[in-house]
N, C-alpha and C positions, 0 to 999 in steps of 0.2 A: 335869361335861361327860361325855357318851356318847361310844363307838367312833363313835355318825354322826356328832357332833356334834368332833371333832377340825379344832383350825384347819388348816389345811394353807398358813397362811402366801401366801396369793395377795396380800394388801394391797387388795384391794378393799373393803372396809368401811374401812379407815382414807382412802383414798384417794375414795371415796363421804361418810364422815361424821367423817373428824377434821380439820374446822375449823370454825371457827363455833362452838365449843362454850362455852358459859357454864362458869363452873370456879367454886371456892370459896374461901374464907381458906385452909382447910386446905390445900390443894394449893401454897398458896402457901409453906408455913412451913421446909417441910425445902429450897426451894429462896432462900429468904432464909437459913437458917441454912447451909448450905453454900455460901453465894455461887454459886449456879448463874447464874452472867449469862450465859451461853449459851444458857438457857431463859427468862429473866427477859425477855430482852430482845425475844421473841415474845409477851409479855398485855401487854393492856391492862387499866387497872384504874380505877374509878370510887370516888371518893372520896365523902364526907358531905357536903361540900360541891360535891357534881356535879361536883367535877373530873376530867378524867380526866386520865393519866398511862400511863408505861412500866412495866412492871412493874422493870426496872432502878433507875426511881427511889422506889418500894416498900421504907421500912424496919419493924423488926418491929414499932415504935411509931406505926405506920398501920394495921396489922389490925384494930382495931379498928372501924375508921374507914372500912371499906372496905364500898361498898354493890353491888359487880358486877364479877365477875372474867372476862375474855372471850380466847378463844385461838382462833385464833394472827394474826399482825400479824409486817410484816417491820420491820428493826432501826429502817428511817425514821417506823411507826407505821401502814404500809397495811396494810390487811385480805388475808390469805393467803387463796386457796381451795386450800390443800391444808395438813397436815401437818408443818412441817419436820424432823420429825423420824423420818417415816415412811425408809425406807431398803432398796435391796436388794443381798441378797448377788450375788457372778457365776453362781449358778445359778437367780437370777430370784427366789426367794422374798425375802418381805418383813421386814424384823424395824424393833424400835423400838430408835432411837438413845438413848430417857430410859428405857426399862423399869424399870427398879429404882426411879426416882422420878415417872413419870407420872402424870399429874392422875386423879382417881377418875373422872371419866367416860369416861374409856379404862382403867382396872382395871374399871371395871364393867358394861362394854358387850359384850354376849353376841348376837349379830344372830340368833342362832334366837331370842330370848328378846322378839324384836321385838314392841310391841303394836298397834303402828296399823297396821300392813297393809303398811307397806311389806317386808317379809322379802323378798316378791315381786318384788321390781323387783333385788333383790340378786345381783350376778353370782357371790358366793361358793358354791361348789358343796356344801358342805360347808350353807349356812343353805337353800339350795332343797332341798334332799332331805331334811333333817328341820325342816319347819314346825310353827310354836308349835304 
């Protein structure tokens, strides 16, 4: 990351693109091995036998088994359009409640690094002013 490229914590790309996201086994592992069921309990997850299920009800002896990992879903099993774990301090910036174990499509999402074109539509001041 560049000096232009520095988040500046606005939450608008979490707030724009963290929900809905497709996740993986892996994301799921350190949060079965720690008993995160505070997180657990926002995926949804699609078993071999097309079933689907809570991620709460996800033991390590189902990862293999597991054919679709989907976030975020509130604790009844509805579809979130937003993050819940996105958060702000009292001086308005944004920070993440899971950071230390967040799913890899939120470790690896860079909104300058955007490739279909929407950078553009991004209210982050920080991704308009240095495009791909």
């Amino acid at each position: 990351m560049t000096s232009e490229q520095i988040c500046r914590q606005c939450g608008h790309c979490c707030e724009r693109w963290g929900w809905g996201q497709k996740g993986t086994v892996d994301d799921l592992i350190p949060w079965i091995r720690q008993d995160k069921q505070d997180i657990l309990q926002h995926v949804t997850v699609y078993l071999d036998s097309n079933r689907k299920v809570r991620g709460t009800d996800v033991a390590a002896g189902d990862l293999p088994y597991i054919l679709k990992v989907w976030f975020w879903q509130d604790p009844s099993g509805r579809r979130l359009r937003y993050c819940p774990f996105l958060a702000r301090r009292e001086d308005g910036r944004a920070f993440c409640r899971i950071h230390d174990v967040r799913p890899a499509v939120c470790r690896e999402y860079a909104p300058w690094n955007c490739s279909d074109g929407e950078y553009q539509n991004v209210r982050c001041q920080a991704c308009r002013e240095k495009t791909p």
